[in-house]
Rosetta silent file (secondary structure, phi, psi, omega in degrees, C-alpha in Angstrom):
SEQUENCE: XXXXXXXXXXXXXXXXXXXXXXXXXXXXXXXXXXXXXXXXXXXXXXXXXXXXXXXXXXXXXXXXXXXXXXXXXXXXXXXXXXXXXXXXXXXXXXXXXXXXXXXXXXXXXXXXXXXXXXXXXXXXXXXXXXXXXXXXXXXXXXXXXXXXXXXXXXXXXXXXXXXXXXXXXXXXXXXXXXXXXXXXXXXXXXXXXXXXXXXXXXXXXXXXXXXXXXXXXXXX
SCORE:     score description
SCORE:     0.000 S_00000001
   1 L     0.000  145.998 -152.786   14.896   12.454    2.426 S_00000001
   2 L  -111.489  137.108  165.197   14.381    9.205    0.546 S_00000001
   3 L  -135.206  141.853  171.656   17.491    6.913    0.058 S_00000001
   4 E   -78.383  131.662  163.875   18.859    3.797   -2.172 S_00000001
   5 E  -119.464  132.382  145.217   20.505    0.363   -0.274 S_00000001
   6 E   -95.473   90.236 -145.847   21.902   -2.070   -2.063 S_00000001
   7 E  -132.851  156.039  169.812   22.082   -5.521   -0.544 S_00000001
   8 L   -41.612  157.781  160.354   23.046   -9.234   -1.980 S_00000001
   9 L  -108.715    7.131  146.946   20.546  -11.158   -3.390 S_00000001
  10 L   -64.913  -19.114  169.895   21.316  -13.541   -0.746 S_00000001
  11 L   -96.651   33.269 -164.468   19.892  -11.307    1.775 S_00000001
  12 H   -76.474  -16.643 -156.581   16.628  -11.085   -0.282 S_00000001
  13 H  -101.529  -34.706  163.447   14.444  -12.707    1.954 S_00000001
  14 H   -32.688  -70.033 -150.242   15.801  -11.132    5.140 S_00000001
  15 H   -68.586  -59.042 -176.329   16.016   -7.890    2.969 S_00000001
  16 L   -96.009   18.714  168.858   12.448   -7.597    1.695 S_00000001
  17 L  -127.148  138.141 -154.599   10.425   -8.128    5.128 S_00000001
  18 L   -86.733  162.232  176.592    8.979   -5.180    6.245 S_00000001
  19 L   -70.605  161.786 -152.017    9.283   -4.407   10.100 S_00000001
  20 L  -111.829   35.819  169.349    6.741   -5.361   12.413 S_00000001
  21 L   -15.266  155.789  177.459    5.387   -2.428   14.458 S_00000001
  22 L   -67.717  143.105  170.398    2.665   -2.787   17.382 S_00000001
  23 E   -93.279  128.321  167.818   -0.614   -3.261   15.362 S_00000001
  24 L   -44.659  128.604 -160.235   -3.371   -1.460   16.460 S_00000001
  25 L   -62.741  144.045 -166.919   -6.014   -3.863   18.052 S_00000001
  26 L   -92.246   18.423 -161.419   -8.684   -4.954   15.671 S_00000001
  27 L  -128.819  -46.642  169.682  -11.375   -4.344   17.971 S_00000001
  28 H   -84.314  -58.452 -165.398  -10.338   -0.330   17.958 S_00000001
  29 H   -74.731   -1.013  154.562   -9.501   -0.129   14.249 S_00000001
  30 H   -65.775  -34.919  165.288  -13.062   -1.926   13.394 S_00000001
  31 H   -44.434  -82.384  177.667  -14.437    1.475   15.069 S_00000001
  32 L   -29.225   -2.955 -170.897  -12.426    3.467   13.347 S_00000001
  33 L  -108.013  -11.457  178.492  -13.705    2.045   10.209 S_00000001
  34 L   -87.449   49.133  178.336  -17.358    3.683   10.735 S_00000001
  35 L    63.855   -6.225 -173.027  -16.272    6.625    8.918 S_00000001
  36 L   -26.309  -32.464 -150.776  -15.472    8.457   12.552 S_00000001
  37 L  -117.258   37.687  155.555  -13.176   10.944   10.230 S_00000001
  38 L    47.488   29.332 -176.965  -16.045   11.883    7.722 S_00000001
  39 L   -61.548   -7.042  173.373  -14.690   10.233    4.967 S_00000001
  40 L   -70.090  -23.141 -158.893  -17.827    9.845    2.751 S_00000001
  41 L  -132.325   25.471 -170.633  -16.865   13.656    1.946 S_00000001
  42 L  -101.018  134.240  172.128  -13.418   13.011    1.009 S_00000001
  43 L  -149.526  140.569 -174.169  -12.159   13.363   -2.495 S_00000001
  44 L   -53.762  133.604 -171.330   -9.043   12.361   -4.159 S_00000001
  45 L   -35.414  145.664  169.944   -6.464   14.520   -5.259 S_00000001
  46 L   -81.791  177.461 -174.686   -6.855   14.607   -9.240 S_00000001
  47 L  -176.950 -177.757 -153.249   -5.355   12.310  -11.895 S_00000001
  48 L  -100.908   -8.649 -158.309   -6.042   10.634  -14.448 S_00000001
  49 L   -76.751  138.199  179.409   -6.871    7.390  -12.841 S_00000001
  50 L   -42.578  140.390  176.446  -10.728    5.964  -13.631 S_00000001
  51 L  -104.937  131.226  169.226  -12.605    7.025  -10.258 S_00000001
  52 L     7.874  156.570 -162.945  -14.365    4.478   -7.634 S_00000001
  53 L  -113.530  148.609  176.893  -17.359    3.062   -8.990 S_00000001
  54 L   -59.130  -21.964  164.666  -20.379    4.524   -6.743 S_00000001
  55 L   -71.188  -12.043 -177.369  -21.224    0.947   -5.154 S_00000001
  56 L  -106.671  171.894 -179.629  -17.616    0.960   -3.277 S_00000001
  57 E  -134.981  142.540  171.830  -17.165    3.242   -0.218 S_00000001
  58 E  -109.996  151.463 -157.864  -14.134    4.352    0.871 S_00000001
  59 L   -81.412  -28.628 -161.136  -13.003    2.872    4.019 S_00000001
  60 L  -165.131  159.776  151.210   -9.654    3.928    5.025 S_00000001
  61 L  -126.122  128.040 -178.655   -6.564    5.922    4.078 S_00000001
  62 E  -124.643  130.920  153.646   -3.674    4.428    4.977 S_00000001
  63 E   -43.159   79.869 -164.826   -0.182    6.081    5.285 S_00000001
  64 E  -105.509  115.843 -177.850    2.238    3.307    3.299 S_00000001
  65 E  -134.362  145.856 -157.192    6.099    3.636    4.028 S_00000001
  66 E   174.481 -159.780  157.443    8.656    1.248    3.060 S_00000001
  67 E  -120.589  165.206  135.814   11.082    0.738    0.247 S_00000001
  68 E   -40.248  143.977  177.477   10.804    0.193   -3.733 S_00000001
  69 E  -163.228  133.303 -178.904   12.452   -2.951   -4.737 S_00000001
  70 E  -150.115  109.068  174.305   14.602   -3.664   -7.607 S_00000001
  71 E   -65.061 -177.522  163.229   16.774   -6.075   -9.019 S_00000001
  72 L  -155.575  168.094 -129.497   19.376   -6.174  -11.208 S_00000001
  73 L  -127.991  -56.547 -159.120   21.005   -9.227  -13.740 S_00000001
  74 L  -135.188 -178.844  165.122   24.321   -7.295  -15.013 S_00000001
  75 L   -78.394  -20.854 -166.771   25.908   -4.075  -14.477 S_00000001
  76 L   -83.992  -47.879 -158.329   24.443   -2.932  -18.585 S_00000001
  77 L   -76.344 -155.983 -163.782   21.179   -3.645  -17.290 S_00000001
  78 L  -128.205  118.647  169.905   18.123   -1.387  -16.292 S_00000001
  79 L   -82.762 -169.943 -132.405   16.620   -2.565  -12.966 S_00000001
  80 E  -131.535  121.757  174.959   13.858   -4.523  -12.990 S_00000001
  81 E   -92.364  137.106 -171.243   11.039   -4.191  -10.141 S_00000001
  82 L  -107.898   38.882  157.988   10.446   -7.001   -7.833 S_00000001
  83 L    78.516 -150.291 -162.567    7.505   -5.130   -6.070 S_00000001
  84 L  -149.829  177.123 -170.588    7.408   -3.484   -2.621 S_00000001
  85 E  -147.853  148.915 -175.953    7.291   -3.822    1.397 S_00000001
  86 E  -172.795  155.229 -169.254    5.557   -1.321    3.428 S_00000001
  87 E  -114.918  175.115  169.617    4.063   -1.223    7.175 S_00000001
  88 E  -116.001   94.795 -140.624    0.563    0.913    7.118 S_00000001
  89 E  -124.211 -178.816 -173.355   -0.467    3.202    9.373 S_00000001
  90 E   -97.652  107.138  171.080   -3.941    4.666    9.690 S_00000001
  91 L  -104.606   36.692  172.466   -4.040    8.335    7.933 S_00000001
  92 H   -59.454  -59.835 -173.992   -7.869    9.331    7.610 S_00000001
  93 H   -83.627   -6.096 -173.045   -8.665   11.331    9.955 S_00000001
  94 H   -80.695  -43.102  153.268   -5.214   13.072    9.255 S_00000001
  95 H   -66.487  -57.318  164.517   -6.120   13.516    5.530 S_00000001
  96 H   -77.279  -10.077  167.440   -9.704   14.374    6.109 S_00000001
  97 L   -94.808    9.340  167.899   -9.053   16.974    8.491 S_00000001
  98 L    56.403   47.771 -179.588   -6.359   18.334    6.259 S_00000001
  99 L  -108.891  165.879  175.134   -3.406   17.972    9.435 S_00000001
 100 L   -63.943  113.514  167.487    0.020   17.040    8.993 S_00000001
 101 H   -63.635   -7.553  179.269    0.966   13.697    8.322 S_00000001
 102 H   -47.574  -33.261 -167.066    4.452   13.725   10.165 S_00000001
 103 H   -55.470  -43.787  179.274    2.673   12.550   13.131 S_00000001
 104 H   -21.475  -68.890 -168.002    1.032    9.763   11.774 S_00000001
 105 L   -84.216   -5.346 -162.285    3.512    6.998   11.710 S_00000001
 106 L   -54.445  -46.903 -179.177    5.182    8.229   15.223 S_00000001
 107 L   -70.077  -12.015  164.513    3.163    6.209   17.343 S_00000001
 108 L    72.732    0.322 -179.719    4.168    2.903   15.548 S_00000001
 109 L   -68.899   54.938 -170.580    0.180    1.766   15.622 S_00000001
 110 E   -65.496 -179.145  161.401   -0.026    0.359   12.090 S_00000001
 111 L   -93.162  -24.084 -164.199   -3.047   -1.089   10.351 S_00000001
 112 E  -168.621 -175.751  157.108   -1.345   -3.607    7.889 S_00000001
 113 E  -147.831  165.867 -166.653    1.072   -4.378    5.681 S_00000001
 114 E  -128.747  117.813 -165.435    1.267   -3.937    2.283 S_00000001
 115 E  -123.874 -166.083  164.924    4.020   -7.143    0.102 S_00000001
 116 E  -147.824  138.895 -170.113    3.971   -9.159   -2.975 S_00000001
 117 L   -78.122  -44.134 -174.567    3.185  -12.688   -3.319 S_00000001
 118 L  -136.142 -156.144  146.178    5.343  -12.617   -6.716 S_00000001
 119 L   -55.151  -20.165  167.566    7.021   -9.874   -8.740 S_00000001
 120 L  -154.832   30.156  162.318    3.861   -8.671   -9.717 S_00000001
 121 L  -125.334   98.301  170.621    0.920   -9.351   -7.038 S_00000001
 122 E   -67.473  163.921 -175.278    0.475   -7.135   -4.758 S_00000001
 123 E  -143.812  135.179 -156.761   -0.927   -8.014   -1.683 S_00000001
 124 E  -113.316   95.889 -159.843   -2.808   -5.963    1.177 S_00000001
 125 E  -102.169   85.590 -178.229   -3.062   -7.351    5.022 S_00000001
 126 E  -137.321  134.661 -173.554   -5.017   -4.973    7.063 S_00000001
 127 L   -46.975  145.495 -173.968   -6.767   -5.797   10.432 S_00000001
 128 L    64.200  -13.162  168.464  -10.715   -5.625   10.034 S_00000001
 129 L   -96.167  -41.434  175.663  -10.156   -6.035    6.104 S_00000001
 130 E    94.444  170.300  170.351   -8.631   -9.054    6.286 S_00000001
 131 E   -62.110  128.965  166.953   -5.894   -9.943    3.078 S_00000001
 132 E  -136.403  138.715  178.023   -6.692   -8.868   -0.510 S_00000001
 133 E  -102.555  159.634  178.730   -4.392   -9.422   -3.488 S_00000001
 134 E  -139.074  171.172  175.344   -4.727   -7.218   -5.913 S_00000001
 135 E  -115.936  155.517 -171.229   -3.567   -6.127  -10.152 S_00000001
 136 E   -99.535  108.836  174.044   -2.502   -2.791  -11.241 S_00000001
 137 E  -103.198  -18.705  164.691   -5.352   -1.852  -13.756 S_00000001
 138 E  -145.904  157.549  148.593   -4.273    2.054  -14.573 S_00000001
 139 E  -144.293  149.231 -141.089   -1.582    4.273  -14.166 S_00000001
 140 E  -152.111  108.115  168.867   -0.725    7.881  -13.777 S_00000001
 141 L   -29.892  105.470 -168.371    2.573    9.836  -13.813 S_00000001
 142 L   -60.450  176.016 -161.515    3.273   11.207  -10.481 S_00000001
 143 L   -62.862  -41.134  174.541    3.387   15.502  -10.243 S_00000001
 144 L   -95.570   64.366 -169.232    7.395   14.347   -9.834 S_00000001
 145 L   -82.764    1.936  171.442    7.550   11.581  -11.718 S_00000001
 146 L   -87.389   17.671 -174.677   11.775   11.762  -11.791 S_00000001
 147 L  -159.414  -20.897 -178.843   11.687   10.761   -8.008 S_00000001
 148 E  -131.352  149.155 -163.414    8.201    9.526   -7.301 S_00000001
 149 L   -63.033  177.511  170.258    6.504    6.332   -8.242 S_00000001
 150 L   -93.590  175.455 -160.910    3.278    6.721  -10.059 S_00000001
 151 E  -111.647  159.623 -177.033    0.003    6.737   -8.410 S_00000001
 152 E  -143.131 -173.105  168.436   -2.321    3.691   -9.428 S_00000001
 153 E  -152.616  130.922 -169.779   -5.295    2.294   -9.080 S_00000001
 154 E  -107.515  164.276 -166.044   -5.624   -1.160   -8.170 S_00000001
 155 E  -119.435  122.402  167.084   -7.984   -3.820   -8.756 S_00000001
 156 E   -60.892  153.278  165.861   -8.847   -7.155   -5.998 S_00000001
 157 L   -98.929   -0.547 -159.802   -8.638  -10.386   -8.151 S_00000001
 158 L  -130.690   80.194 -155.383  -10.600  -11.813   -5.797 S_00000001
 159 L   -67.195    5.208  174.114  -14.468  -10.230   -5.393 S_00000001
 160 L   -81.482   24.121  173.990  -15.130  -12.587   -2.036 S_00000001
 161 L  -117.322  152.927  170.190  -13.074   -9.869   -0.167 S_00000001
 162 L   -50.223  -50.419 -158.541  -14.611   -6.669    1.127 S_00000001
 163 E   -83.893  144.138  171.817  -12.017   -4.528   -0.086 S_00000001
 164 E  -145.312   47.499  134.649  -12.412   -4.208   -3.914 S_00000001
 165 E  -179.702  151.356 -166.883   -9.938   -1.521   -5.102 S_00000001
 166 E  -138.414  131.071  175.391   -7.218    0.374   -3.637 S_00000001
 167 E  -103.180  106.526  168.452   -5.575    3.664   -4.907 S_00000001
 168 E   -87.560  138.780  156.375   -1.889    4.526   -4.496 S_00000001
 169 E  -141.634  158.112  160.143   -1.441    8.308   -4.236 S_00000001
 170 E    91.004   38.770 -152.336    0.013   11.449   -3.247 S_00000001
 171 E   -79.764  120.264 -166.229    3.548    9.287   -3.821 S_00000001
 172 E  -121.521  122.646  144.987    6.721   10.532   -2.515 S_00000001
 173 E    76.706 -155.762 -161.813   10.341    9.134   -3.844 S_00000001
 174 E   112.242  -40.686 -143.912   10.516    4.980   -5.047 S_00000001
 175 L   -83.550  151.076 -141.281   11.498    5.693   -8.552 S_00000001
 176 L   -97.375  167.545  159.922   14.731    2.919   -9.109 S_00000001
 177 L   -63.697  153.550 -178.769   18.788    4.297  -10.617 S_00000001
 178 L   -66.458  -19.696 -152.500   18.246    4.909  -14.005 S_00000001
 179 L  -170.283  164.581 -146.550   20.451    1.862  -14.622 S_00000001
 180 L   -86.336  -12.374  150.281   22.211   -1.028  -13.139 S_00000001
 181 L    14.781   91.687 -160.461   25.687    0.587  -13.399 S_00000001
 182 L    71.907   15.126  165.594   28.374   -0.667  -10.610 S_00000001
 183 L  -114.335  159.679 -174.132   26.225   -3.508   -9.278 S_00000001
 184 L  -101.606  135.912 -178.434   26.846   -7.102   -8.916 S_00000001
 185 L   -31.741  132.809  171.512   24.798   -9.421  -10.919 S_00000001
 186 L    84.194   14.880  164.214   21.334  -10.413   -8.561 S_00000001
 187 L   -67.108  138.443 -173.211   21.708   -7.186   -6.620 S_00000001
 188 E  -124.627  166.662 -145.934   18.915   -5.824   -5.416 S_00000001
 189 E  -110.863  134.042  168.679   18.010   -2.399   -5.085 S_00000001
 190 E  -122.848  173.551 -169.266   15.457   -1.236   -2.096 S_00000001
 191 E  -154.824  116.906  172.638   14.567    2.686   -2.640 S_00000001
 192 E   -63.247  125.518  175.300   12.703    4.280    0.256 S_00000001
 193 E  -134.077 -176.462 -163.793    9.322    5.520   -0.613 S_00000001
 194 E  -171.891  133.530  167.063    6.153    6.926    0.910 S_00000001
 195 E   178.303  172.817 -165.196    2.552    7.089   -0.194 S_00000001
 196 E  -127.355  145.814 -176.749   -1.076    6.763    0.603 S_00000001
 197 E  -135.256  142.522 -163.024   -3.317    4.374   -0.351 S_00000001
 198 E  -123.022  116.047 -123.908   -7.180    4.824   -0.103 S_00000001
 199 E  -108.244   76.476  159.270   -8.918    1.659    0.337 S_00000001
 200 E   -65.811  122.718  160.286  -12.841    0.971   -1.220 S_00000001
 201 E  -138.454  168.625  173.286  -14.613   -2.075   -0.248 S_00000001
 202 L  -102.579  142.490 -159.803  -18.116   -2.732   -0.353 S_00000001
 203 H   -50.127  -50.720  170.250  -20.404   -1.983    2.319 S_00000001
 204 H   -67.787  -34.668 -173.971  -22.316   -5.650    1.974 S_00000001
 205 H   -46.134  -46.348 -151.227  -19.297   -7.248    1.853 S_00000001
 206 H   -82.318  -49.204 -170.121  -17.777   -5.746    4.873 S_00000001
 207 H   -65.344  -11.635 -163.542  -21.136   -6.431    6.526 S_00000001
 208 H   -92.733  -59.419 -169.697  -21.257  -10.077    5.614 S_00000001
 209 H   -52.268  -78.325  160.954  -17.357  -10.470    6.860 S_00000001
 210 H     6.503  -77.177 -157.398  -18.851   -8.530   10.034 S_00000001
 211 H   -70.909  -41.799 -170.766  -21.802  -11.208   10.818 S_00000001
 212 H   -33.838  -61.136 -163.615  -19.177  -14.147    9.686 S_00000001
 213 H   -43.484  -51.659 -174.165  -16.926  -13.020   12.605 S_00000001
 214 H   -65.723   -1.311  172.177  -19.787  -12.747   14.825 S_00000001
 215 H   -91.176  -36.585 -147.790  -20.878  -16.460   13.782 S_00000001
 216 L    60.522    3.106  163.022  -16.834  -17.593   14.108 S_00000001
 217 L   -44.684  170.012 -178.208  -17.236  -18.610   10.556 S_00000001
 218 L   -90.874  153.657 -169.244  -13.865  -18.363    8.771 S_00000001
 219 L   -63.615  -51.972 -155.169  -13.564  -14.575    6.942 S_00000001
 220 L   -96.549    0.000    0.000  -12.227  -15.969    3.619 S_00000001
């Protein structure tokens, strides 16, 4: 079950950093990235959302749990989202072999994390991908949309990274109080959510990032 906290907006900074789990060594999850889980034959739930352009491959599904995060000014107002925090864990072969995802995060092995640089740039940190920020270019009303965020599809601003679009889906809880109602001005709102986001980058890229490493060039 998904639950709302309300904390200060003095505890914002504190408030809004996601926990650190052991990360799975970047040396195993670069395996794990050769498709091991048949993922070339995987295809996304529908929606509405524009689908992967045939030049990206997708790379990864990752399991994203965290909270929703929303301020609020006054008590009259409606809050107002200040993005999201989320650890990552790797849910591919868990999704292509059509198993249970409880399992998933149990083991505490994420892949990333998934923040925001501002109020409205997200940003994606995952071992063997390296960071990509990204913009929300469409969106699509989740099956629940009075409890669950909407699924998106995101865009890198930045084409010198491998990954070059990432799709939240399959979205569980998130969605903010309708309204700011008994809170004190700057509170902010965190709202537990859950969802998966499946990760395209392109195959030269990833290959180029590859030989860099193996060079010791820098990634970015």
């Amino acid at each position: 079950m998904f639950s709302t906290l309300i904390i200060a907006a003095v505890a914002l900074p504190l408030a809004l950093a996601a926990p650190a789990p052991y990360r799975l060594p970047e040396s195993v999850f670069r395996r794990q990235l050769n498709d091991t889980c048949g993922l070339s034959t995987v295809q996304q739930p529908p929606s509405k959302l524009t689908p992967p352009g045939d030049h990206n491959q997708l790379v990864l599904i990752a399991l994203g749990q965290g909270t929703q995060n929303y301020t609020c000014t006054n008590e009259t107002a409606i809050p107002a989202s200040i993005g999201a925090v989320a650890n990552l864990f790797n849910a591919s072969c868990a999704v292509s072999q059509k198993t249970s995802l409880g399992s998933v995060a149990e083991d505490a092995n994420a892949v990333g994390q998934h923040f925001f640089v501002d109020n409205t740039t997200p940003e994606f940190d995952i071992i063997g991908l390296g960071n990509t920020q990204l913009k929300k270019a469409e969106a699509d009303p989740a099956p629940n949309a009075a409890t669950d965020v909407p699924w998106l599809k995101l865009d890198a601003t930045n084409t010198n990274t491998a990954v070059r679009s990432i799709y939240r889906l399959n979205t569980k809880g998130g969605v903010a109080p309708a309204t700011c109602a008994g809170q004190a001005a700057g509170a902010v709102v965190q709202v537990d959510y859950e969802a998966q986001y499946w990760v395209y980058a392109c195959p030269d890229a990833m290959a180029a990032r590859r030989q860099k490493r193996s060079l010791g060039l820098p990634l970015n």
